[in-house]
C-alpha positions in Angstrom: 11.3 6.6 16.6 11.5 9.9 15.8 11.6 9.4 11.9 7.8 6.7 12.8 6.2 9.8 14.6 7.0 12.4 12.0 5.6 9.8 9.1 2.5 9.4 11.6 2.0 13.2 11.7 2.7 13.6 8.0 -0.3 11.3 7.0 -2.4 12.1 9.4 -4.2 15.4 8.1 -3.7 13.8 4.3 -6.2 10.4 5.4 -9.2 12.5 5.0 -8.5 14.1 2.0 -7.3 10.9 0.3 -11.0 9.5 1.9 -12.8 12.0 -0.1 -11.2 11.9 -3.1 -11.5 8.2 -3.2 -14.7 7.3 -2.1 -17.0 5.9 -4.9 -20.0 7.9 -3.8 -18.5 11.1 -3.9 -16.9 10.6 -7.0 -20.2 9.5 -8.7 -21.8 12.2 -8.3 -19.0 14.6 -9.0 -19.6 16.9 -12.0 -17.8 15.4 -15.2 -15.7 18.9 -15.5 -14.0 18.1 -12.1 -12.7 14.8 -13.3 -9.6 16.1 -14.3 -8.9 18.3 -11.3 -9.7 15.1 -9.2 -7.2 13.0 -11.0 -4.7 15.5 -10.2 -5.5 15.8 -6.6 -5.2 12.4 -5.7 -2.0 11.9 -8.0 0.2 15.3 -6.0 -1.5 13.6 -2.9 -0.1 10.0 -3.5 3.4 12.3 -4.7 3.4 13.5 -1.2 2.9 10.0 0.3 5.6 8.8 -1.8 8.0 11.3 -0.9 7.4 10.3 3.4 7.8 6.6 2.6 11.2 7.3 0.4 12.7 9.4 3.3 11.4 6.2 5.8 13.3 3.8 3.6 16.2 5.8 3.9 16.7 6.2 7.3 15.9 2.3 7.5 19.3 1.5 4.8 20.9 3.9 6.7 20.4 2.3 10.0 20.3 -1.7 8.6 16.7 -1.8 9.6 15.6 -2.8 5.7 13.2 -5.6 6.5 10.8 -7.8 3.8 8.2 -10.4 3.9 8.5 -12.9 1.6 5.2 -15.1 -0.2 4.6 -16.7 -3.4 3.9 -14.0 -5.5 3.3 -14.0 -9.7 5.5 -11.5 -10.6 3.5 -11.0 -13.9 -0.1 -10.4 -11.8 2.0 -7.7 -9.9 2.9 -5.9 -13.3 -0.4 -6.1 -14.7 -1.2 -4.4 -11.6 1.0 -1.8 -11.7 0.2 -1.3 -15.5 -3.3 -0.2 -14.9 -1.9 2.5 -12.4 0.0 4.3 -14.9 -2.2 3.6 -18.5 -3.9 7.0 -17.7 -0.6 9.4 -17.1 0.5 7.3 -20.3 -2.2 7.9 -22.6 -2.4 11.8 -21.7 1.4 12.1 -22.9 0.5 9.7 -25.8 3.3 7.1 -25.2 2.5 3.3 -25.4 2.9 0.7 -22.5 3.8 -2.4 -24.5 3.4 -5.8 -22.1 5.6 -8.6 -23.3 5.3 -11.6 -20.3 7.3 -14.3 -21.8 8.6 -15.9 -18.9 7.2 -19.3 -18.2 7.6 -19.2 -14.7 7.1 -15.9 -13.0 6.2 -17.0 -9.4 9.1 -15.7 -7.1 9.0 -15.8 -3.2 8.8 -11.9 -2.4 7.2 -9.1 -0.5 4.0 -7.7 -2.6 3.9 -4.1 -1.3 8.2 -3.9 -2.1 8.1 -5.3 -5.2 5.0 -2.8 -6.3 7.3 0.0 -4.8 10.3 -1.2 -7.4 8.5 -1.3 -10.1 6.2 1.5 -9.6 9.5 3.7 -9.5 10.9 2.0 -12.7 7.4 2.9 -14.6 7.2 6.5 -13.5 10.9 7.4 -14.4 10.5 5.7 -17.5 7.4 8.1 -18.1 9.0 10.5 -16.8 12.2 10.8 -19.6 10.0 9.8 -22.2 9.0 12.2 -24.9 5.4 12.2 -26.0 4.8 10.0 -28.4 7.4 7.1 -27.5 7.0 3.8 -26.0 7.5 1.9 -22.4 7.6 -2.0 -22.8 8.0 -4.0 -20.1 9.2 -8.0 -20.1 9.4 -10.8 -18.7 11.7 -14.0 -19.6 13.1 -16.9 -18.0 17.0 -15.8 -18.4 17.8 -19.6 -16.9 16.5 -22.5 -14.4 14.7 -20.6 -11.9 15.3 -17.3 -12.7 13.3 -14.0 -14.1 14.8 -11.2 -15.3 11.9 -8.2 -15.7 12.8 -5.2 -17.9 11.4 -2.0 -18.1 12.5 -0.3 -21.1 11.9 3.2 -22.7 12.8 5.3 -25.9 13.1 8.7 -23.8 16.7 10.2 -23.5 18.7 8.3 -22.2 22.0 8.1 -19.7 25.8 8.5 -20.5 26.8 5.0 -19.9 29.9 6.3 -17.6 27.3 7.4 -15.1 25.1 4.6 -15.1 26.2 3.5 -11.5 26.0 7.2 -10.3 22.0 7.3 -10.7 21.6 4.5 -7.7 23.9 6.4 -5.7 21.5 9.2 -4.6 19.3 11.9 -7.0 19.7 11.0 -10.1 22.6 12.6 -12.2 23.7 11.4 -15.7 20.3 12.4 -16.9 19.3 15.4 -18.6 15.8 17.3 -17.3 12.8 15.2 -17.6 10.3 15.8 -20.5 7.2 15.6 -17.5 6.7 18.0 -15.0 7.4 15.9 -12.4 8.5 15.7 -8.2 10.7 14.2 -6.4 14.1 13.1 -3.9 15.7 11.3 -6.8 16.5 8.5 -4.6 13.8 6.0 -6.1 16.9 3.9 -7.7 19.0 4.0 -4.7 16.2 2.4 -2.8 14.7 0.2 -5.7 18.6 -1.4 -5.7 18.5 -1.7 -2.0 14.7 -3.2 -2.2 15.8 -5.8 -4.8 19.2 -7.2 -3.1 17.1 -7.5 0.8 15.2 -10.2 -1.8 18.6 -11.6 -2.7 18.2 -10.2 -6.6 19.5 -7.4 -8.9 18.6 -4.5 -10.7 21.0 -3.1 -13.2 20.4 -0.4 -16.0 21.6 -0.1 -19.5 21.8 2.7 -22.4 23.6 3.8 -25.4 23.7 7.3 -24.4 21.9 10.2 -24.7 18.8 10.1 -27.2 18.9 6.8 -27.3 16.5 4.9 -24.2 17.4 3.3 -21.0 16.6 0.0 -19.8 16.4 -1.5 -16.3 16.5 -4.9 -15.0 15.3 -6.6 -12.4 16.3 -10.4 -11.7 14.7 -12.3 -9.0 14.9 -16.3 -8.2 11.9 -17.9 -9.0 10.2 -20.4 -7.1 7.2 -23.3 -7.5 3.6 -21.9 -7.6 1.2 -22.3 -4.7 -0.9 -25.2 -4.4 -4.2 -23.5 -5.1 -6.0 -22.6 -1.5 -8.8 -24.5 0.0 -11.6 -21.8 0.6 -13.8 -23.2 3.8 -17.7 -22.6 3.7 -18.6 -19.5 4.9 -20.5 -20.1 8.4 -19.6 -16.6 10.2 -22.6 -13.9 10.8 -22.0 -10.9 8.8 -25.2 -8.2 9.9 -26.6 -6.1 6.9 -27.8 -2.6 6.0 -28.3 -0.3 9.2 -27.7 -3.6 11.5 -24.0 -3.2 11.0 -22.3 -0.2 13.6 -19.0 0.6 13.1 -16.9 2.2 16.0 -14.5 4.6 14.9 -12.1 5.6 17.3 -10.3 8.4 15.9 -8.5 11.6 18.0 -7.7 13.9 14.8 -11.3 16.0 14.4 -11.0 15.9 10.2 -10.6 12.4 10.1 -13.5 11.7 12.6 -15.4 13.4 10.6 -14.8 12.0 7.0 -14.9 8.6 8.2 -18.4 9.1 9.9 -19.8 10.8 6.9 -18.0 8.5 4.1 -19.1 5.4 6.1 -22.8 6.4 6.9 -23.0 6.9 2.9 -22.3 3.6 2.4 -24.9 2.4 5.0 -23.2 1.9 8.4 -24.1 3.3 11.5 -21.0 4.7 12.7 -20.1 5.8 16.2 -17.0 7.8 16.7 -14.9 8.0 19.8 -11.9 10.4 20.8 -9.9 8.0 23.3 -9.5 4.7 24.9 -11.5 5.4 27.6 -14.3 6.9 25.2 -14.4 3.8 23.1 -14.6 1.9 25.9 -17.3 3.0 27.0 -19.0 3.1 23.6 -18.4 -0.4 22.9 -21.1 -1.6 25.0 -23.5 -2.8 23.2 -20.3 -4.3 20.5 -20.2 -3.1 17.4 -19.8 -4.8 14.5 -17.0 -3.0 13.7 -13.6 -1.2 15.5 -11.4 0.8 13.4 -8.7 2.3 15.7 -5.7 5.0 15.2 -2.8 3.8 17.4 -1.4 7.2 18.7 -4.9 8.1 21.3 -4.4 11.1 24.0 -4.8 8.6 27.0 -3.0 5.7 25.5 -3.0 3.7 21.9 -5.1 1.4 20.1 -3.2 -1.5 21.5 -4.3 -0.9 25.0 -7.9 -0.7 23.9 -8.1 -4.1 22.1 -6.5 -5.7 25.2 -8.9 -3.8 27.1 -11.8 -4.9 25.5 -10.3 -9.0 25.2 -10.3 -8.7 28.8 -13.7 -7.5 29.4 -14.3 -10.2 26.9 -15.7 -8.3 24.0 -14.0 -10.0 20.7 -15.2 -7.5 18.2 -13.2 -7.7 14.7 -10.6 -4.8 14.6 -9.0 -2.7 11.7 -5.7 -0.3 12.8 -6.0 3.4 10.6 -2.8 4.6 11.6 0.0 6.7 10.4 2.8 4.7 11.9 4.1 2.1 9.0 7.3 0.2 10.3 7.0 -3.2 10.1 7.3 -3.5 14.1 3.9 -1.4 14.0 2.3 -4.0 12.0 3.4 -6.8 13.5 2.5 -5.1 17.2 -1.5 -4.5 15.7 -1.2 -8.2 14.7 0.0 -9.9 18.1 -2.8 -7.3 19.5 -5.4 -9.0 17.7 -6.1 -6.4 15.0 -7.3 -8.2 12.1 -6.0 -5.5 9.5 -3.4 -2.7 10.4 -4.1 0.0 7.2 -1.7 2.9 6.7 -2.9 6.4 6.6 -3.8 8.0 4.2 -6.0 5.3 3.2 -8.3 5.2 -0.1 -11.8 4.0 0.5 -12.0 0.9 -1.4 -9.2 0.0 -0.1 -11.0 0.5 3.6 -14.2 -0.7 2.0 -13.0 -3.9 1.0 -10.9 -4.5 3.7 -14.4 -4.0 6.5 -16.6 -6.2 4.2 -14.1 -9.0 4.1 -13.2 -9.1 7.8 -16.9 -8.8 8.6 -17.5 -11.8 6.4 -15.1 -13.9 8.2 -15.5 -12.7 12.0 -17.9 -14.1 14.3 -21.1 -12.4 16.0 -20.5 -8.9 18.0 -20.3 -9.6 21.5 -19.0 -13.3 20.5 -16.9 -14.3 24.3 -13.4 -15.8 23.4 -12.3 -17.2 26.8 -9.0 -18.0 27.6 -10.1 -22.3 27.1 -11.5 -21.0 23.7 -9.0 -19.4 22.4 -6.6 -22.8 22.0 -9.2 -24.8 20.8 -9.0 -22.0 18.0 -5.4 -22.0 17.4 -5.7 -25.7 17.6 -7.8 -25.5 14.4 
């Protein structure tokens, strides 16, 4: 618990600087001079995030607490996806990201944010001990039935092939200094290993030695594709312009304020509330809209959506929280929380995730009683 409030602390005063730096807005109507000094502001911001969610995954190995979802996932979407992320610290060091998907089947049943995670840390040390001027290619192939292997593969400097192992093990040794200015626990193998057996696969790395490249693998199982969703009509209210009020219920001062001004630019009318009580109050008329922190001074965000379910006000409800654990997420859910979003957060990604739960929620001030609410489940 202790580890869960220190993360929530940690990314608390970093969610409205990531807000700012992210939201499309403000970056529009930046100066072009700044773009460079922006770009470097959000990537030593997302550094710092990394380094609280690496020291969080350790504690979990350490204690057997590791956990993953698992969904049909195409493992090629994901590295497309995790491409475009790091084309632009590529192309300023003028090395090459080479794609070469050749596996036939890359669907795998895994967890999307872990698998990210894995190969996010494979991509950035492969940047990070390559020279300028060299090349990053990353495959895919069906190494046998129901099985891909995915390899990330550089011509940076290398590893003495006696210490292979020792560079899961902890900070990486068996290197020599990166060729990037770079930061960093050296523990994103340990935990990329750890990550990749919790989905019942491997990651192993290879080289010749010094000067001559490294190479990582990942193998996974592979799985059938989905059957291709049935999207039902849309026939849910979503208000427009000014009509839509969002409720943010906030405690830390900064982040009430961002929030506020980041949302009103994008054309809600947003109310902002310091505690339980507070919103409680303010949710009468309903907003549109509840986006909650968890940790409140008289209580958490929990109590107020059972609070307002009992007072029967069903208004669709985001978490914005710094606590990340995978029992935080599921508590939101069983709440009632339609979204649980871990600070700091980047505006589209809040953007987004407000547009598409407004789309699909009912009218504010909708009753759900108690006989209504299994004829919904039932559906």
């Amino acid at each position: 618990m202790f580890l869960a409030t220190l993360s929530h602390e940690l990314r608390t005063p970093l969610n409205p600087v990531m807000a700012a730096l992210t939201d499309p807005h403000l970056l529009a109507d930046a100066p072009a001079p700044m773009d460079d000094v922006l770009a470097m502001m959000r990537r030593n911001l997302r550094l710092g995030v990394r380094l609280i969610d690496d020291l969080l995954d350790l504690a979990r190995i350490s204690t057997g607490r590791l956990t993953i979802t698992r969904e049909p996932l195409d493992v090629h979407l994901t590295i497309r996806d995790v491409v475009s992320i790091f084309r632009q610290p590529a192309a300023d060091r003028s090395i090459q990201l080479d794609l070469r998907l050749g596996a036939e089947c890359p669907w795998v049943a895994g967890d999307p944010t872990r698998l990210v995670q894995v190969l996010s840390n494979l991509l950035n040390n492969a940047l990070k001990f390559t020279p300028r001027g060299g090349t990053v290619t990353i495959s895919t192939v069906n190494t046998r039935e129901r099985e891909i292997a995915v390899t990330v593969r550089d011509t940076g400097q290398g590893i003495d092939p006696a210490r292979l192992e020792e560079i899961f093990s902890g900070p990486e040794r068996g290197r020599t200094k990166p060729v990037a200015s770079t930061s960093g626990l050296g523990i994103g193998l340990a935990i990329s290993r750890q990550l990749i057996a919790a989905h019942g696969g491997t990651l192993e790395g290879r080289s010749q030695g010094h000067g001559l490249g490294s190479a990582f693998t990942i193998t996974l199982a592979t799985t059938a594709p989905p059957r291709p969703a049935v999207r039902p009509v849309p026939t849910a209210h979503v208000a427009s312009g000014d009509q839509r009020r969002i409720l943010v219920v906030e405690d830390d001062a900064d982040s009430a304020m961002m929030l506020s001004m980041l949302l009103t630019l994008h054309g809600y009318r947003v109310t902002v509330a310091s505690s339980v009580a507070d919103a409680f109050r303010q949710a009468s008329p309903p907003p549109d809209m509840l986006v909650s922190d968890l940790k409140l001074p008289d209580g958490t965000g929990l109590d107020l959506i059972t609070a307002l379910r009992r007072a029967g006000v069903n208004v669709p409800a985001i978490v914005l929280s710094g606590f990340a654990r995978v029992e935080d997420l599921e508590r939101s859910k069983a709440a009632g929380f339609a979204a649980h979003l871990v600070k700091p957060v980047d505006m589209p990604t809040l953007l987004a995730t407000i547009e598409r739960i407004l789309r699909a929620s009912p009218p504010p001030g909708y009753l759900m009683l108690a006989s209504q609410k299994s004829k919904v489940r039932s559906k």
